[in-house]
Every structure is written in C-alpha cells, then in structure tokens.
TIRO-2110 file (N, C-alpha, C; in Angstrom, 1 decimal):
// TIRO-2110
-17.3, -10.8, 5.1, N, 1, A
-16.2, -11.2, 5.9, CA, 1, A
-15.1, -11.9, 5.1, C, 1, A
-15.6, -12.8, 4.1, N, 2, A
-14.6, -13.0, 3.3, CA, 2, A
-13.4, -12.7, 2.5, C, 2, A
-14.1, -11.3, 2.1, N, 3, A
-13.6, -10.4, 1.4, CA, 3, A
-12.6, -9.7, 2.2, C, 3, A
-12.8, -9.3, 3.3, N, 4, A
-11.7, -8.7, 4.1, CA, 4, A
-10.7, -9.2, 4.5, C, 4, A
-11.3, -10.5, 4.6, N, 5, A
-9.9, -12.0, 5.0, CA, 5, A
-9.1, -11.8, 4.0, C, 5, A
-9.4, -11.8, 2.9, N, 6, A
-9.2, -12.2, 1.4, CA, 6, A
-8.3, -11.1, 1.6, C, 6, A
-8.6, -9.7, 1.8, N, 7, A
-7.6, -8.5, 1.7, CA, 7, A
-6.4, -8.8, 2.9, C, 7, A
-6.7, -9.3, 3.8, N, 8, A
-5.9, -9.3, 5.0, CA, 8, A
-4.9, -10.2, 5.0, C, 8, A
-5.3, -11.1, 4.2, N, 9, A
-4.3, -12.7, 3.9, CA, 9, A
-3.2, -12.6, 3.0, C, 9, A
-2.1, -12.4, 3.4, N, 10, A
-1.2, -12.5, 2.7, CA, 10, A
-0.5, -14.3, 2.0, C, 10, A
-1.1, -15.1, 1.5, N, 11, A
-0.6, -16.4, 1.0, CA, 11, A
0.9, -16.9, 0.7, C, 11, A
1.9, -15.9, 0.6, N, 12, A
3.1, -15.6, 0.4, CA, 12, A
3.8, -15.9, 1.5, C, 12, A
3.2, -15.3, 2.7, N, 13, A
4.1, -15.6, 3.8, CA, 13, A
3.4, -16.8, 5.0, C, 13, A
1.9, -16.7, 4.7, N, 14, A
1.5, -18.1, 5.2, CA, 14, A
0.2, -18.5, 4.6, C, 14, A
-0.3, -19.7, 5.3, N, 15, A
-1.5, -20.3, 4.6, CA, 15, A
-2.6, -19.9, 5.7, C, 15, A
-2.6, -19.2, 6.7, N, 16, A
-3.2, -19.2, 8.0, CA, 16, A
-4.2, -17.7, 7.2, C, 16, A
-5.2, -18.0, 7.2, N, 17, A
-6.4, -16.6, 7.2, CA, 17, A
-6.4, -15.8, 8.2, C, 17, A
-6.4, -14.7, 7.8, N, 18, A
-6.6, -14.2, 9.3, CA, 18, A
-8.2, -13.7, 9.4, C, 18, A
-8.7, -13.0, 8.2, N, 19, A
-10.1, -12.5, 9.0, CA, 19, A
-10.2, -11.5, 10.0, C, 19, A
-11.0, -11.2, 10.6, N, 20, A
-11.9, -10.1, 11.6, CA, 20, A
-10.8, -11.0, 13.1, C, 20, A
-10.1, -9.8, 13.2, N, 21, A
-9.7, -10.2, 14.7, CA, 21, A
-9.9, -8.7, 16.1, C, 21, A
-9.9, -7.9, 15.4, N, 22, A
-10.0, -7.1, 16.4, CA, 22, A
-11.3, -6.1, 16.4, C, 22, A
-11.5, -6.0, 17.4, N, 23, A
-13.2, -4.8, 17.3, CA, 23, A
-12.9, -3.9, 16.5, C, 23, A
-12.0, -3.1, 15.9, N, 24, A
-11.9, -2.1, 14.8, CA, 24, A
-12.2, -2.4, 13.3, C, 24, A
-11.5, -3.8, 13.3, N, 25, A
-11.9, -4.5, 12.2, CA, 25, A
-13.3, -4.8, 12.1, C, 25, A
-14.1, -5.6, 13.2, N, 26, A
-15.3, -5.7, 12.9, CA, 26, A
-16.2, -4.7, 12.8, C, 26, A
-16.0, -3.5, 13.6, N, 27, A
-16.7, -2.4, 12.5, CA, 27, A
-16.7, -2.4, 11.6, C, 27, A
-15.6, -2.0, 11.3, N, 28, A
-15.3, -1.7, 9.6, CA, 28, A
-16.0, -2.1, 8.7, C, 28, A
-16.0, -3.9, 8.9, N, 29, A
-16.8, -5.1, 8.2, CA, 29, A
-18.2, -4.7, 8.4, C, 29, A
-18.7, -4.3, 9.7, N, 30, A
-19.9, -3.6, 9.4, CA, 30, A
-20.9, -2.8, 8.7, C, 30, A
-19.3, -1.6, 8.9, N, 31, A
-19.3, -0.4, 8.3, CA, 31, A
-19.7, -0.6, 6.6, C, 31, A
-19.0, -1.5, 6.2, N, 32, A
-19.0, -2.0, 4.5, CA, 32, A
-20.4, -2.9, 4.1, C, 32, A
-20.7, -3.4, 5.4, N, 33, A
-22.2, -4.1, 4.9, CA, 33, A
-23.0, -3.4, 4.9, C, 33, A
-23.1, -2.3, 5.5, N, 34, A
-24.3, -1.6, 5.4, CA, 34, A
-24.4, -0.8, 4.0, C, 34, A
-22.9, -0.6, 3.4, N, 35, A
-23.0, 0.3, 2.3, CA, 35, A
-23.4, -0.6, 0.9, C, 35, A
-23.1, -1.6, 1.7, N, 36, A
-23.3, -2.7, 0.6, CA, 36, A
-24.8, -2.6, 0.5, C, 36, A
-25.6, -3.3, 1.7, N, 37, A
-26.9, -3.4, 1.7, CA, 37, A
-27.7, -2.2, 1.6, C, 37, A
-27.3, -1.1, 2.0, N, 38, A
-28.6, 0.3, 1.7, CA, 38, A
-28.0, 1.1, 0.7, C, 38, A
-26.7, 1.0, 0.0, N, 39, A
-26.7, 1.8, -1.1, CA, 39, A
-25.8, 1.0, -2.0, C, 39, A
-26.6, 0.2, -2.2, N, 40, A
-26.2, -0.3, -3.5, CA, 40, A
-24.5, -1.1, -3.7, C, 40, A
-23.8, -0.8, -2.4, N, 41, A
-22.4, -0.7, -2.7, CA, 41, A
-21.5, 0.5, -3.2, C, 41, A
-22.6, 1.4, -3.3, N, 42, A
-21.9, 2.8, -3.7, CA, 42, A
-21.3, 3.7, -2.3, C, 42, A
-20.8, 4.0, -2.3, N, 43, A
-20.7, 5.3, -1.0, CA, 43, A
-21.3, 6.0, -1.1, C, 43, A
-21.7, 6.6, 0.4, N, 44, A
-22.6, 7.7, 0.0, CA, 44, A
-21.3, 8.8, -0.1, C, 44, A
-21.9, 10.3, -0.9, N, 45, A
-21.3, 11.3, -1.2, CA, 45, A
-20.6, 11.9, 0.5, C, 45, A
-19.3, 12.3, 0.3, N, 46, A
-18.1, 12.7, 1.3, CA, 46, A
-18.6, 13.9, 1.4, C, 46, A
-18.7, 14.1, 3.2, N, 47, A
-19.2, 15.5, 3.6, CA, 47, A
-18.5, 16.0, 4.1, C, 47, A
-17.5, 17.4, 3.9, N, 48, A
-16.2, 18.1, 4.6, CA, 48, A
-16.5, 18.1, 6.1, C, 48, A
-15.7, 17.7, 6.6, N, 49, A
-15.7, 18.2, 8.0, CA, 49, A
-14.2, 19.1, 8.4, C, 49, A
-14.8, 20.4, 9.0, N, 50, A
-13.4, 20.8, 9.8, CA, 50, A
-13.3, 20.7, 11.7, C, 50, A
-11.8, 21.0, 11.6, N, 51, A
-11.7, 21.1, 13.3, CA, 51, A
-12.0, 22.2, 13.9, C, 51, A
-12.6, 22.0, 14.5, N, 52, A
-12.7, 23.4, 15.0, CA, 52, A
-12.2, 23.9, 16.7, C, 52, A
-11.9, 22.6, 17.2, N, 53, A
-11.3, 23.2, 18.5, CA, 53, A
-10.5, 22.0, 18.9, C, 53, A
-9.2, 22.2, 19.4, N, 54, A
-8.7, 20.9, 20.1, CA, 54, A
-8.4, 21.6, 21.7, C, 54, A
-8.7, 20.6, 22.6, N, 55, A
-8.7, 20.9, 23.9, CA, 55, A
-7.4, 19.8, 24.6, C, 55, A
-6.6, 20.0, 25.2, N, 56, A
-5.3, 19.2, 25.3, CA, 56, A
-5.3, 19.4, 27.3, C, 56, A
-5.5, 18.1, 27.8, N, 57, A
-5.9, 18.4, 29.2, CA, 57, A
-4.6, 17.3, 29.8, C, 57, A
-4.3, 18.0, 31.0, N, 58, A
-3.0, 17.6, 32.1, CA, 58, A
-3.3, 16.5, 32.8, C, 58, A
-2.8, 15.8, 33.0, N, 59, A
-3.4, 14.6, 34.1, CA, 59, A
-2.1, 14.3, 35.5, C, 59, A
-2.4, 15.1, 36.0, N, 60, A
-0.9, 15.2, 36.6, CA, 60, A
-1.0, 13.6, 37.5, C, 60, A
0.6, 12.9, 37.7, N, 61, A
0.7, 11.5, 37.8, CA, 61, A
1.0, 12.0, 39.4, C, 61, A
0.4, 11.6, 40.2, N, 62, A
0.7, 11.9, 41.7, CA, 62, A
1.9, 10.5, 42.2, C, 62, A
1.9, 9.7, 41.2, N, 63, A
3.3, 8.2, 41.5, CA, 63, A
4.1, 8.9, 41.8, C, 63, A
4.5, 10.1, 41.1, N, 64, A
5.8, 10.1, 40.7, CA, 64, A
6.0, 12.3, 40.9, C, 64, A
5.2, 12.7, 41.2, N, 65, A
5.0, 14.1, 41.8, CA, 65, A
5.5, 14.4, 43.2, C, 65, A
5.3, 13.2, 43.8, N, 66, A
6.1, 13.2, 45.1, CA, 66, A
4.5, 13.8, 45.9, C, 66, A
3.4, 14.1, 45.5, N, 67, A
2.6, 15.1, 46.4, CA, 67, A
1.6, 14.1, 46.3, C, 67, A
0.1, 14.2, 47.4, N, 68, A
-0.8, 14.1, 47.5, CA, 68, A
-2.3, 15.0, 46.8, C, 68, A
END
C-alpha cells in the first residue's frame, strides 16, 4: 500500500497522501500482492487474448419515447 501512495503522491503540489481510495485501486493493490507473494515479484508470462465477438444492445428510454 505504501508503494502505490508513494506512486500516487504527487509532493509538488501537496503534502496530503492519497493512497488506495477507490475499489479499482484496491484491487490493483491486490492484484500486485499476490504477484509479489506467489511469484516472486515476477509476472507471470503474458497470454494473447483476442476479441472475438462484440454484441452492442438497445435500451430504448421509454422517458422520453413518448410510448409505453
């Protein structure tokens, strides 16, 4: 957690730490301890992933459709 403060803290423009403030962040922080703790700190090796389908769905707004 330190470490990510450490990255996050800009000292230039204040003295205020910021640290883990949002659930994204604290994954992350998560994310890093584990690589820390089961591999050594290494990453494990990058697996390709492709897309293979995007699906794009309508939500029609009945507020403002005038219809029921």
């Amino acid at each position: 957690l330190d470490c990510f403060g450490n990255r996050c803290t800009n000292l230039t423009k204040s003295s205020k730490f910021l640290g883990v403030e949002t659930p994204s962040q604290n994954r992350y922080v998560g994310y890093f301890q584990k690589v820390k703790e089961k591999c050594n700190g290494v990453p494990p090796e990058e697996i390709p992933l492709g897309l293979q389908q995007v699906k794009i769905t309508v939500i029609v707004d009945f507020m403002y459709s005038g219809t029921l």
